[in-house]
N, C-alpha and C positions, 0 to 999 in steps of 0.2 A: 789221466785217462778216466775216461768217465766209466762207471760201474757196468754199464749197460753196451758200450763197447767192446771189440773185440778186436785183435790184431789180425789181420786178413793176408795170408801168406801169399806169395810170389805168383804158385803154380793157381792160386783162386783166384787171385787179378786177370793174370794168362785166361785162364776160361772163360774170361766175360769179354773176351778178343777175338773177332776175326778177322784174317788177312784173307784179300783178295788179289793173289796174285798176279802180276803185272808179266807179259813174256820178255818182256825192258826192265832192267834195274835204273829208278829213280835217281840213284845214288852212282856217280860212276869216281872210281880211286885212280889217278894217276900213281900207280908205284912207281916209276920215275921218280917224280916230285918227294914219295914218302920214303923214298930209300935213302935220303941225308937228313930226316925228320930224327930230330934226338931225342922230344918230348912225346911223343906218339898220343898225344890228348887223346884227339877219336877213339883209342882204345880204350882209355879210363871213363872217358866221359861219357858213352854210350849208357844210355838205360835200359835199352835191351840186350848188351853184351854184342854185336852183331860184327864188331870190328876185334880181329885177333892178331897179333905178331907173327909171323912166320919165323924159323930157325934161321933165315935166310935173309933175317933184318927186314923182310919186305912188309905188307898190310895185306892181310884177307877182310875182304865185310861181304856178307850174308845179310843180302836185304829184303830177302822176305818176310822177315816178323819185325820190321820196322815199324816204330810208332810215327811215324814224319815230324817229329820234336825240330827237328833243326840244327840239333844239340852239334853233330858230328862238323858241321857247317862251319859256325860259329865258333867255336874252339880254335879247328886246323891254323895252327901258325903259319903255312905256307900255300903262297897263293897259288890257286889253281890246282891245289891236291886233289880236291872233294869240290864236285859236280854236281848240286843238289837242286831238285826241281818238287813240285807232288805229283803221283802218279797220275799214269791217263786215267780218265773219268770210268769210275765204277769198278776202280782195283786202290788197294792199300790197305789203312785198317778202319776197322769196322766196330764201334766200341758198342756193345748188348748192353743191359743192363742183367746185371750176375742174379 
């Protein structure tokens, strides 16, 4: 690490973000599909946390503070779980400079 660096925590990244809410989620989760998912990727793989297990074996995701990575996409071992597009024009995230 260089001297003059500094480590810039989670919630100081988060502030240099905004999202532009969308009244459509980008992102749509067939539970069907993820309710015989054994590896639940999308959960671990997300980097904004957005996708959570239910008690219920099933999948929550929360796509409003999505970075449109792709991540969640790419991963899913099962086809046609995760529905992924970028939002309509002039809603998603929105990177400031911090």
């Amino acid at each position: 690490m260089k001297p003059d660096s500094r480590v810039v925590s989670f919630e100081e990244r988060m502030a240099t973000v905004e999202f532009r809410i969308a009244e459509h989620a980008h992102i749509t989760v067939d539970t069907e599909v993820c309710s015989s998912c054994t590896t639940r990727e999308c959960v671990t793989a997300c980097p904004a946390n957005l996708f959570a297990q239910t008690a219920a074996g099933g999948i929550l995701f929360n796509y409003e503070q999505c970075f449109e990575c792709g991540t969640c996409y790419m991963v899913c071992n099962k086809a046609g779980a995760i529905s992924w597009s970028y939002p309509q024009g002039g809603f998603g995230v929105v990177f400031r400079r911090g």
